[in-house]
C-alpha positions as CSV (number, residue, x, y, z in Angstrom):
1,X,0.0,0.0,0.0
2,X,0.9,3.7,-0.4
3,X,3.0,3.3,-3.5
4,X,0.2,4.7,-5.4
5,X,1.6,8.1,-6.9
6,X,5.2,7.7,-5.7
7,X,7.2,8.8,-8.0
8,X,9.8,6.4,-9.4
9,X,12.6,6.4,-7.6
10,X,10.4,5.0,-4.7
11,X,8.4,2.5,-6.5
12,X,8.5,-0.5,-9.2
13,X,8.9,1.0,-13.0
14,X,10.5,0.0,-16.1
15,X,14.0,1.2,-15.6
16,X,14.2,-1.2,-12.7
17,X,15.1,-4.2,-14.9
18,X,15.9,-4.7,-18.5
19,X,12.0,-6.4,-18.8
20,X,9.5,-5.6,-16.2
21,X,5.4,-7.0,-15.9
22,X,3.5,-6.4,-13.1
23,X,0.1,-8.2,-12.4
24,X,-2.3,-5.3,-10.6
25,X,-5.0,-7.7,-8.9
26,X,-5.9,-4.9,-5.9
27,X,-6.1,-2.1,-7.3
28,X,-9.1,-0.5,-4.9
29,X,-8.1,2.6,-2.8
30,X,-6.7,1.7,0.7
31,X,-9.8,3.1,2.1
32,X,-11.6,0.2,0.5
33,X,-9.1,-2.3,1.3
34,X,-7.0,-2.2,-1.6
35,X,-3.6,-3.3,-1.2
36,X,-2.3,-2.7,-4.7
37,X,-1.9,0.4,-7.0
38,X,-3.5,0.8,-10.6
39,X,-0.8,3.3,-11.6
40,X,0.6,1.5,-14.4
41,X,4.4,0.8,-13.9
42,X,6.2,-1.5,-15.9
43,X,6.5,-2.2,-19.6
44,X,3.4,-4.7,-19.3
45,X,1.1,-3.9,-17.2
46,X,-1.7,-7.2,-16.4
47,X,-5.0,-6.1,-15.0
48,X,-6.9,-9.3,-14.7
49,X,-10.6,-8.9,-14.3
50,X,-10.1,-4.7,-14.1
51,X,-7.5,-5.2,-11.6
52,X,-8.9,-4.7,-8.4
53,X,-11.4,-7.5,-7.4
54,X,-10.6,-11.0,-8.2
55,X,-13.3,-14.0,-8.6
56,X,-13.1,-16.3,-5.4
57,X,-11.7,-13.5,-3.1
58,X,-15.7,-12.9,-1.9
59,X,-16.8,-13.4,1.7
60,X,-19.8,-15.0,1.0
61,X,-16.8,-18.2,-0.1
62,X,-15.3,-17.9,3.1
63,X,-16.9,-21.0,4.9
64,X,-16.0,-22.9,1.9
65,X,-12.2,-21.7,2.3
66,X,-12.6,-22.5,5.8
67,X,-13.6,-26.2,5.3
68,X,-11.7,-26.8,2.0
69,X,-8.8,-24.5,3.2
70,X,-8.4,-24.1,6.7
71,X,-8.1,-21.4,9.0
72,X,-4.8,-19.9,7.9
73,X,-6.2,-20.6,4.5
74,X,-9.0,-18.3,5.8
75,X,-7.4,-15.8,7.4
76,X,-5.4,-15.0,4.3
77,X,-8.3,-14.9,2.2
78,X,-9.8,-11.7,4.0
79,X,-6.7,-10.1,4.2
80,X,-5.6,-10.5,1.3
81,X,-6.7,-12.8,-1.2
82,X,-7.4,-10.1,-4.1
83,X,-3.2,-9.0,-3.4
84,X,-2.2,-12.6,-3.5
85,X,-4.0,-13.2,-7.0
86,X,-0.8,-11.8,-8.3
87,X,0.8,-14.8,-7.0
88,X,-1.7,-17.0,-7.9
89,X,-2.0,-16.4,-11.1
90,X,1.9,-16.4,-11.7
91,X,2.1,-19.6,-9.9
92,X,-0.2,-20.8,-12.2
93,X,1.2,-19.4,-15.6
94,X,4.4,-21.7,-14.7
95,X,2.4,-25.0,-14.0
96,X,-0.6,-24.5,-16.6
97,X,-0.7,-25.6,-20.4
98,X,-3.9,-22.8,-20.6
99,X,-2.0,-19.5,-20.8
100,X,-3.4,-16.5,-19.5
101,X,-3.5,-14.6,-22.7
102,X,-4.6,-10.5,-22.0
103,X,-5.1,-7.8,-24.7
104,X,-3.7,-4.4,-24.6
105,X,-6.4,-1.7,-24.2
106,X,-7.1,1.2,-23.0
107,X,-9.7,0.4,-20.2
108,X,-11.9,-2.6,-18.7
109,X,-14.7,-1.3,-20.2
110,X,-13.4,-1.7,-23.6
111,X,-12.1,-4.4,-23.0
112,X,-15.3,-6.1,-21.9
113,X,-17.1,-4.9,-24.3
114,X,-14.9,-6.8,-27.3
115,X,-12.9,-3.4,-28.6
116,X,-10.1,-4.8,-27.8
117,X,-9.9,-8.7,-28.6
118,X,-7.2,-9.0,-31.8
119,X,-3.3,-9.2,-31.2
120,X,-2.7,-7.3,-33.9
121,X,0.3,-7.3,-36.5
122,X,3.6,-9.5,-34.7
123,X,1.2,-9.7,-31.8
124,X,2.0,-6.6,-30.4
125,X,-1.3,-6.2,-29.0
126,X,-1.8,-9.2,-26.9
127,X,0.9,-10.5,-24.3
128,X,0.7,-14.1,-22.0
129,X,0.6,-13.1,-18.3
130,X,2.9,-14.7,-16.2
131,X,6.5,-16.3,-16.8
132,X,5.9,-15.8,-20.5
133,X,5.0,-12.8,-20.5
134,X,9.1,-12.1,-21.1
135,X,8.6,-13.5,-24.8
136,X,6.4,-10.2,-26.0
137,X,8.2,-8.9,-28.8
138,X,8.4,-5.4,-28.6
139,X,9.9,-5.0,-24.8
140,X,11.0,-0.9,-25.6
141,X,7.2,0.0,-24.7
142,X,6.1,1.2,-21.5
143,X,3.1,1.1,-19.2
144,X,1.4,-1.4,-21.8
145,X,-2.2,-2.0,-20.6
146,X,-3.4,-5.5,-20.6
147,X,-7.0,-6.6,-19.7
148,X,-8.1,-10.5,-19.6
149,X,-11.2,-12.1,-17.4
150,X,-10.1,-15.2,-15.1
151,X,-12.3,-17.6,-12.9
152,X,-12.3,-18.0,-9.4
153,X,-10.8,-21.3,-9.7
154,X,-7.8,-23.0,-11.9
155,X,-8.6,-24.9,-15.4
């Protein structure tokens, strides 16, 4: 939290590394429990689902979590589960034959509404999230907005 408007010396951004993605899954204010930033910041940046609340991270799933889960399991899951989506979904980019493919956009709401669903010529509009998203082929852009819709649970 609070790295929201930082200027880049203090947070992540694309001089940091040669090749940087970031996956924004909490993006809500930190009055509304957000944990994350939307301030785009590397040269990819992911914003599954719109980036701020992700499917299985409700509190009406808690009791499931609890039973299926446990308690720790739990206890993460109100803290934090949209923030650990990030992780999640990385985790699952490495193990998964499905890739998590997102198109660049210029909101959600395009993006949902099909504006934005081609990759364009050499794919420069469309990028895996996840440990592949390194083979994009035009790594010189910056602050790249990527949009995709996941389910609450793996494939």
């Amino acid at each position: 939290p609070f790295f929201q408007g930082m200027p880049e010396f203090v947070r992540l951004d694309p001089d940091d590394a040669e090749f940087v993605d970031v996956i924004h899954t909490d993006a809500n204010s930190i009055f509304l429990f957000g944990l994350g930033m939307s301030q785009p910041c590397g040269h990819l940046d992911f914003f599954p689902n719109g980036g701020r609340e992700q499917p299985g991270c409700r509190l009406t799933q808690l009791p499931l979590v609890l039973i299926t889960e446990g308690v720790e399991e739990a206890g993460r899951n109100i803290v934090a589960c949209n923030h650990q989506g990030a992780v999640r979904y990385f985790t699952e980019s490495i193990i998964t034959d499905c890739p998590f493919l997102a198109y660049e956009c210029d909101s959600y709401e395009d993006y949902v509404q099909g504006r934005c669903a081609q990759c364009g010529p050499q794919n420069l509009n469309c990028a895996p999230m996840g440990y592949a998203a390194a083979s994009y082929p035009s790594r010189r852009r910056r602050f790249v907005h990527l949009y995709l819709v996941t389910e609450g649970q793996k494939p």
